[in-house]
N, C-alpha and C positions, 0 to 999 in steps of 0.2 A: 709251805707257809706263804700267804697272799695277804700284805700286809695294807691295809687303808682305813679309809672311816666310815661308820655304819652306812651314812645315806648315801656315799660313792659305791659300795656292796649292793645298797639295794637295788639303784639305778642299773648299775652295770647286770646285776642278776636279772632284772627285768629287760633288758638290750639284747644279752646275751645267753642266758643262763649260768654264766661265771659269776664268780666277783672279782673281776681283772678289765681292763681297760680296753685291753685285745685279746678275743680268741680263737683261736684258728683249730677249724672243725675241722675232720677226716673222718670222712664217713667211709665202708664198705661193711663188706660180710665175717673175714678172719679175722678174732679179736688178734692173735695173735701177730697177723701182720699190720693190724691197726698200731698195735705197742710199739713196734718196728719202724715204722713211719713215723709215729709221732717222736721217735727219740732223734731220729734223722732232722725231724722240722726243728725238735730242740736245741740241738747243735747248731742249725743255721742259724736262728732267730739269736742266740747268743752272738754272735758279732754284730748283731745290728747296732750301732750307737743308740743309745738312748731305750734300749731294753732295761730292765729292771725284773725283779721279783719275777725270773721265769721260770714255770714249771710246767710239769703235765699232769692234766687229772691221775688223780691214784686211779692204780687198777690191778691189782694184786692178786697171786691166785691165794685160796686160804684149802684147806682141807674139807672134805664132803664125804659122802657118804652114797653111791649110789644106789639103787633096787633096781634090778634088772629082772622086771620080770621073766619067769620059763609058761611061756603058752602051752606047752604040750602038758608039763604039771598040773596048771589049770584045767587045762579041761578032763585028764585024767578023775580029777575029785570034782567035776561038777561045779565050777566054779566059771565063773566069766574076770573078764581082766578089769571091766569095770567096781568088779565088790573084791576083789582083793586092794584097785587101789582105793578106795572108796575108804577099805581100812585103815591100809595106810592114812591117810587125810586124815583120818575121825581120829588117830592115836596123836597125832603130831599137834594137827591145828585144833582138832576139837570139834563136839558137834553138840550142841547147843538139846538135850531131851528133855529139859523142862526148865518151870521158873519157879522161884521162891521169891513168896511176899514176905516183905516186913513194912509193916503200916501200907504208907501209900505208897511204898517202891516197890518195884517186882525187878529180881534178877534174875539171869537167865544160869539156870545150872548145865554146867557144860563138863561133858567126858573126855581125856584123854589122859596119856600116858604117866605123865607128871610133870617136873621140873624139866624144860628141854636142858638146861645147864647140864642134867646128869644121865642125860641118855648115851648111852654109849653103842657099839655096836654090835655087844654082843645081846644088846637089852629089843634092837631093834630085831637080829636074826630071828631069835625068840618070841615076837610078837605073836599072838593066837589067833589064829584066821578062824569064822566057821564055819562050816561046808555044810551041805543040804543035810547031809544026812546027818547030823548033830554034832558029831566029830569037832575038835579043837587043833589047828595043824600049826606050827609054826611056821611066821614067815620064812624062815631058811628052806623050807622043805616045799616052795613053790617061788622062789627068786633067789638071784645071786645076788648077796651085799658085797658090794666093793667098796673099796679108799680110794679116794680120786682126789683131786686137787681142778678148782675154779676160778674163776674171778667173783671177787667180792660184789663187784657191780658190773651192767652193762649199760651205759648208756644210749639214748633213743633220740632220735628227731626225724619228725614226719620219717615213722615210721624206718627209719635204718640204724643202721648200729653206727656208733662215732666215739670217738678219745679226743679229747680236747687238750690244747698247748695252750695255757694263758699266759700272759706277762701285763707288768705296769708301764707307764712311760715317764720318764723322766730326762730334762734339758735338752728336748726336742717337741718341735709340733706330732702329734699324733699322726697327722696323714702321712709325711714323709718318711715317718718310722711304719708304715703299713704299708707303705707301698715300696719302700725298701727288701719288708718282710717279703712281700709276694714277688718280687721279681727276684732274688735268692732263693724259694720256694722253687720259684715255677722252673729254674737254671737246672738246680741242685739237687733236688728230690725226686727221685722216679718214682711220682704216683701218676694212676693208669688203669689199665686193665691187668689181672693177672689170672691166668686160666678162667677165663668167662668171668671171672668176678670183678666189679668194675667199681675202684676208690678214688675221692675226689676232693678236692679241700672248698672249704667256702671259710670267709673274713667275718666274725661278725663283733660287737662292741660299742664303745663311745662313736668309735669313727663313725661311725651310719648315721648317728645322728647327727654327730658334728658337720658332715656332708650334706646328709638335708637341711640341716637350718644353716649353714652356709649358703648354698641356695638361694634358699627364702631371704635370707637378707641381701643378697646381694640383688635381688629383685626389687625388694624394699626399698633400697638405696636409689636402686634406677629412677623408681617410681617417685623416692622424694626428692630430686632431683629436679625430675621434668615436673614436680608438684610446685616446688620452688622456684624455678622460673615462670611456670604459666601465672600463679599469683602475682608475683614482681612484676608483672607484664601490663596484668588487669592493675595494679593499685599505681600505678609511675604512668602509665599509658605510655610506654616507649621503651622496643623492646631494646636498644640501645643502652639507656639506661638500668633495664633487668640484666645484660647482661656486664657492666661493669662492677653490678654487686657480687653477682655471679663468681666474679675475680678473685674473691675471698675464701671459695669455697679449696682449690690447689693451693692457695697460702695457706690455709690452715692443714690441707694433709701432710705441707712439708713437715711440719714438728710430729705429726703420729705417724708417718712412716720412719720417721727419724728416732723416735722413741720404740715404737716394736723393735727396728733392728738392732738395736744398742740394747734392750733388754732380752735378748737371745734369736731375735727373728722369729718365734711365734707369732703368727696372726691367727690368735684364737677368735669363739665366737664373742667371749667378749670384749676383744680391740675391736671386731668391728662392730657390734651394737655402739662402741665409744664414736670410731667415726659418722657413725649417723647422727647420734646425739651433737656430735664435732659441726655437722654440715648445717645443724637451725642457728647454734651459738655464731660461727661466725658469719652466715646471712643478715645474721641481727646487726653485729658492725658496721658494715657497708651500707644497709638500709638508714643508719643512723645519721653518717656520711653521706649521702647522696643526696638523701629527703633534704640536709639543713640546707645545701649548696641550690639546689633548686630552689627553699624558700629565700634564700637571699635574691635571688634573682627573680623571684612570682612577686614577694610582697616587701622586702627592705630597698627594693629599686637598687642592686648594687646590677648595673648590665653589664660588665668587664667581666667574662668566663673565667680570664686567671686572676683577677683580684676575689669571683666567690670562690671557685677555688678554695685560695691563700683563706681567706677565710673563713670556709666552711668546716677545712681540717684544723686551724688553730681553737677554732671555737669548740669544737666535737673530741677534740684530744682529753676534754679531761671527762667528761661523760662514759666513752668509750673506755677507757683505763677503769675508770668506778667499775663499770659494767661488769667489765673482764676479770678485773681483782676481787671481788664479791662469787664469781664462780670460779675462781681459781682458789681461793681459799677455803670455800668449803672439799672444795676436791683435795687439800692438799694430807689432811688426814689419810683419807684413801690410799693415797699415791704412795706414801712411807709405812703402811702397815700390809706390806704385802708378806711378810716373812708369819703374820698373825691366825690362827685357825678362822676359814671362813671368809678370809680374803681376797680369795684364787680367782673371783670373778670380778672381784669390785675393783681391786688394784690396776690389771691390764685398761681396764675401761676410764679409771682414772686419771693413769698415765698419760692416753690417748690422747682425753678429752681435755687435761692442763695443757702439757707440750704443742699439741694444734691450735689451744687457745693462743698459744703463749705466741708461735709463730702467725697468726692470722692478726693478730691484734697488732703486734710490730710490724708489719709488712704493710696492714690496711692503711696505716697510716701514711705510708710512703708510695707505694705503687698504684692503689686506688686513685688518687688525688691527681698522678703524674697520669695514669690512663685517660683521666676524664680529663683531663685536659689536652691531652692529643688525641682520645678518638670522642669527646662529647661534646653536645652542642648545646647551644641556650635553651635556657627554659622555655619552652611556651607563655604565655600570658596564663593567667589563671582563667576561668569560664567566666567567672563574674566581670573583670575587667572587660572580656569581648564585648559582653551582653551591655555593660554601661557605654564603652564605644559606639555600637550599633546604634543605642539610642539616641546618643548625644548627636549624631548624623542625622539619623531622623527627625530630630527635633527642629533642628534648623532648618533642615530642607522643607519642612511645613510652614515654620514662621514665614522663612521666604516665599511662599506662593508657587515653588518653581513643584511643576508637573512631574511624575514619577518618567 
């Protein structure tokens, strides 16, 4: 039993061909030492913390029926080995010798033995082959029927035979629980070669893709990153002051690292889609802080670096709070309904994204303000002010008469 919810089945079925979270392929050629192997992975995989729902594909033998053909029978009556099995086929599966219409349908009338539910073997020995010469022979009297015993299934991929061990995860990150699996695997399980035949495991599941878009975000992040500082750069013109806002960005992963670990230390992919979301929210703070402090100093004429300062943060304290309370409250639904069907992705990322609010917004207020005031400098003049300057020198140096 592999127990979850339809669209985690279908996902995983299409990642993997399971519907399990993790499954761990073995491929070679002996089904029966594939079953062997796979009971050995099962046993290991059972210690792993944070296994769950583990089992291995069914692969059962059920009872059969062979036909062994006798060649020399065959050709005794004239027969080739392809129209005896050719019989066989047409009595079992059927073979399609005409169609019957009704109205605008046509169906295909098709011969064969009857009910397979009630074929037995003595119905099969019995079957009547025809020979050239008109003759009616029973199958017994040109193959051997045997009772055998098979496997219900054989499974395939690119083309080899394989038995599958799946399991779920649960109150662990996925990778650490796969990568646990395969280094107790690779310890503990003698798969290899055996007499030329050569067996071998491969990982497949959520993980792979959890792996690639891990990846891909953690590129993402770099990229918006260095995206965010080169704009702060162009809109402040000083890369001094892109980087004080910048300051905001490790204030805020103090509360979502702080939050993954305290919620079990998974960093799934949706904590960090939260930290990305984490790294615009709180650039916006600092942007809001810095911008007011420079205009105190371009246009309120206040020139004391610690009195705009002092008052660039008293004044932007309650804007900043609004800001931050306004997205911290729609998140906070999110955040408490993680126990809800449907939640599983919305919860971590909300978590992430309140707790790194939470910490970026308390800290902005305090470390930001104290930075720029030990490593920032004075505003610039604003353009316009130079450009009125320039003129008003020029102006006079004309009235006076005096030569360039």
């Amino acid at each position: 039993v592999v127990i979850g919810q339809p669209i985690s089945h279908r996902i995983d079925h299409m990642l993997s061909g399971t519907r399990a979270n993790v499954a761990v392929k073995i491929f070679g050629d002996d089904l029966s030492k594939l079953r062997t192997l796979a009971e050995d992975v099962r046993r290991v995989m059972a210690e792993v913390p944070g296994v769950v729902d583990l089992s291995i594909e069914q692969q059962v033998d059920i009872p059969i029926l062979k036909v062994r053909l006798d060649r020399d029978a065959i050709a005794r009556y004239g027969l080739s080995v392809k129209e005896v099995a050719d019989t066989v086929d047409t009595a079992f599966r059927g073979l399609a010798v005409s169609q019957v219409l009704e109205g605008r349908y046509a169906f295909d009338l098709v011969v064969r033995v009857g009910d397979p539910a009630l074929i037995d073997a003595d119905t099969i020995a019995n079957l009547p082959v025809d020979t050239p010469g008109g003759a009616k022979l029973p199958l017994k009297a040109l193959a051997r029927i045997e009772r055998s015993t098979g496997p219900n299934q054989i499974s395939r991929e690119n083309v080899q035979r394989k038995i599958v061990v799946m399991c779920n995860v649960s109150g662990r990150d996925l990778r650490g629980v796969v990568e646990d699996i395969r280094d107790r695997v690779a310890r503990r399980v003698p798969i290899g070669r055996d007499q030329f035949k050569c067996y071998f495991v491969e990982y497949g599941g959520q993980f792979e893709s959890a792996e690639e878009t891990t990846r891909l975000l953690t590129l993402l992040g770099i990229a918006v990153i260095f995206g965010i500082g080169v704009l702060l750069n162009v809109a402040f013109g000083s890369t001094r002051d892109a980087l004080l806002i910048m300051v905001n960005l490790p204030l805020a992963l103090i509360g979502g690292v702080l939050v993954v670990d305290l919620s079990g230390g998974v960093l799934s992919v949706a904590s960090l889609i939260g930290f990305i979301t984490l790294l615009g929210l709180a650039t916006r703070n600092g942007i809001m802080l810095v911008s007011h402090i420079r205009h105190l100093q371009q246009h309120e004429g206040v020139t004391s670096l610690p009195e705009a300062v002092y008052l660039g943060a008293m004044e932007r304290l309650a804007p900043i709070l609004m800001t931050a309370l306004t997205a911290g409250l729609a998140l906070i639904p999110l955040a408490i309904g993680g126990d809800k069907p449907g939640n599983e992705i919305q919860t971590p990322m909300a978590l992430v994204i309140l707790c790194g609010l939470g910490t970026s917004t308390a800290l902005n207020m305090l470390v930001v303000p104290a930075f720029y005031l030990r490593f920032g400098r004075p505003a610039p003049p604003p353009a316009s002010a130079e450009a009125d300057i320039l003129g008003s020198h020029g102006g006079a140096t004309v009235a006076g008469g005096q030569a360039f």
